[in-house]
N, C-alpha and C positions, 0 to 999 in steps of 0.2 A: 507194292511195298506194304510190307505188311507191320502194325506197331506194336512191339510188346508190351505186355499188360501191366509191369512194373513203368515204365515210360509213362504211360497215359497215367499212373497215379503219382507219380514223381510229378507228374505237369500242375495233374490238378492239386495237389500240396500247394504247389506254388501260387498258381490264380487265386487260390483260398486265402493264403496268407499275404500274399500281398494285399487283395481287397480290407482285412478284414486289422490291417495296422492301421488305416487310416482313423486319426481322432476328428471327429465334428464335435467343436466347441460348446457346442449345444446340447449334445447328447451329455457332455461330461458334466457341465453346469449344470444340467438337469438330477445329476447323480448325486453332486456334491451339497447343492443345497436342500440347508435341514426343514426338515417338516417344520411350519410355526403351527397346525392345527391342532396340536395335542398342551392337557395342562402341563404346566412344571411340577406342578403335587399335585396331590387330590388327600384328601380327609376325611374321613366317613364318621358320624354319629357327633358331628362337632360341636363342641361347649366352648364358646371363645371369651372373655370374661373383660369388658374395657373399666379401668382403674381409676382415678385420681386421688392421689395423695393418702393412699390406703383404703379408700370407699369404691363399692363399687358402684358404676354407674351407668354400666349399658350389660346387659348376658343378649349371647346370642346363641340359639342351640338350631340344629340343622343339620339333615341326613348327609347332606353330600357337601362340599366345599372343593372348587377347584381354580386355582390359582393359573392365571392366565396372565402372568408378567410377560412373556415372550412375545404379546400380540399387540398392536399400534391400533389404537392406546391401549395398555395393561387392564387386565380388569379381573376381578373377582366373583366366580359365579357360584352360588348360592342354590340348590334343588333337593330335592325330596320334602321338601315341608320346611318351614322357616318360622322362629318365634322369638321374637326381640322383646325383652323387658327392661324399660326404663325403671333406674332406680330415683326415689327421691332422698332428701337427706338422711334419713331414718335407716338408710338400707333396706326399704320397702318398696316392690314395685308397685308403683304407681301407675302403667301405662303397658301394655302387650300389643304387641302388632303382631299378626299371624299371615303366612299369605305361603303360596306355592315356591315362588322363587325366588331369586333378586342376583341382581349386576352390581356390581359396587365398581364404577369408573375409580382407578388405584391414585389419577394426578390429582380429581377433585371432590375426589370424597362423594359422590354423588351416586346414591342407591337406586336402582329401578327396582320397584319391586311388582310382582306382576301376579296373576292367577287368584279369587278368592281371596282378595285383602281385606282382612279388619282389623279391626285396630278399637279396644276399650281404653277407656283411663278410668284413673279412682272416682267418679264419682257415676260410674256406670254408664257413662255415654258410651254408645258404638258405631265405627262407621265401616259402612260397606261399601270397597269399590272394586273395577278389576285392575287398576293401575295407579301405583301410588311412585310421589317422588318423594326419597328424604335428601335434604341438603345438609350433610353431618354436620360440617365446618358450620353453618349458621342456622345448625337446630331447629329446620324448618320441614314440614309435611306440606304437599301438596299435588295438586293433578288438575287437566284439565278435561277432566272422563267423568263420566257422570256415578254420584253419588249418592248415598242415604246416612243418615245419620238415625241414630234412636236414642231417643233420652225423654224420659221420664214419662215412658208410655206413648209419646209422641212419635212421627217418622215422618222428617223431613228430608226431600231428595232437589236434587241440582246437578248442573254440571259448572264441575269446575269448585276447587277447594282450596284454603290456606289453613296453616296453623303451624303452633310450635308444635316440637315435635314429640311433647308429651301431652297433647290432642287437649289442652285445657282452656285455649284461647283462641276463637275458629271464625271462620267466615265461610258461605257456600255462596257459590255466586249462579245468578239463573234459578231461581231456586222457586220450589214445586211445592205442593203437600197443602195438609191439613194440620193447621194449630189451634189447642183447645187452651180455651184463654180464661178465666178465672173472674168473674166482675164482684165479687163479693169485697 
């Protein structure tokens, strides 16, 4: 018996398609769910400008900004260089933080900032760490990474740091260096 060559492709049509209607619920959920790894926005060369009551009170400038609401927990991501200036009442900054990145957690206001952080305020203090936290909501700077501070010709280092978050009222904890002290 011999089988014609339309028969055997008629057959295999069939094998093919019947295999090939089966859904695995796995495979399909696998298709339908959305990517969470990508931002919602992104914003490049960003000037973000925080207000009260017509003064301003915080500028933030920063290459990249990418809004990560989609992800548990939401968050804020911050890169190509990052520079926060705290205003005082005069409309004068009084205080710069510079550093490589930062996280800003969106439910509690809580900034990691990372890479090359410093931070001056108006009376020329400066501190150098590679990992700093700001608490927005309660105005506060801190880490527990070891630090240096320079002021007034002086450089004092530690690990572990507190302060508001316009660096004018500070504490270093552990703390290291040399202080030249004045007995006149």
């Amino acid at each position: 018996m011999t089988l014609c060559p339309t028969y055997l492709y008629a057959f295999g049509l069939l094998m093919l398609s019947s295999s090939s209607c089966k859904n695995e619920t796995s495979a399909v959920d696998a298709i339908n769910t959305p990517i969470l790894y990508y931002p919602l926005n992104e914003q490049r060369h960003a000037n973000i400008i925080y207000s009260d009551s017509g003064k301003n009170v915080l500028e933030i400038n920063t290459g990249l900004v990418q809004d990560y609401g989609n992800m548990k927990p939401p968050y804020t991501f911050f890169s190509n260089g990052l520079t926060v200036r705290f205003y005082n009442g005069r409309m004068l900054s009084s205080t710069v933080l510079n550093a490589d990145t930062a996280r800003q957690e969106k439910s509690t206001d809580l900034w990691v900032i990372g890479g090359n952080v410093i931070v001056r305020n108006g009376k020329g203090d400066r501190l150098l760490t590679e990992l700093l936290f700001w608490d927005k909501k309660e105005e506060k700077l801190y880490t527990d990474r070891k630090v240096q501070i320079e002021t007034d010709g002086q450089r004092i280092t530690g690990v572990g740091f507190e302060a508001d978050q316009e660096f004018n009222n500070y504490q270093i904890f552990s703390v290291q260096g040399e202080l030249t002290i004045n007995d006149e």
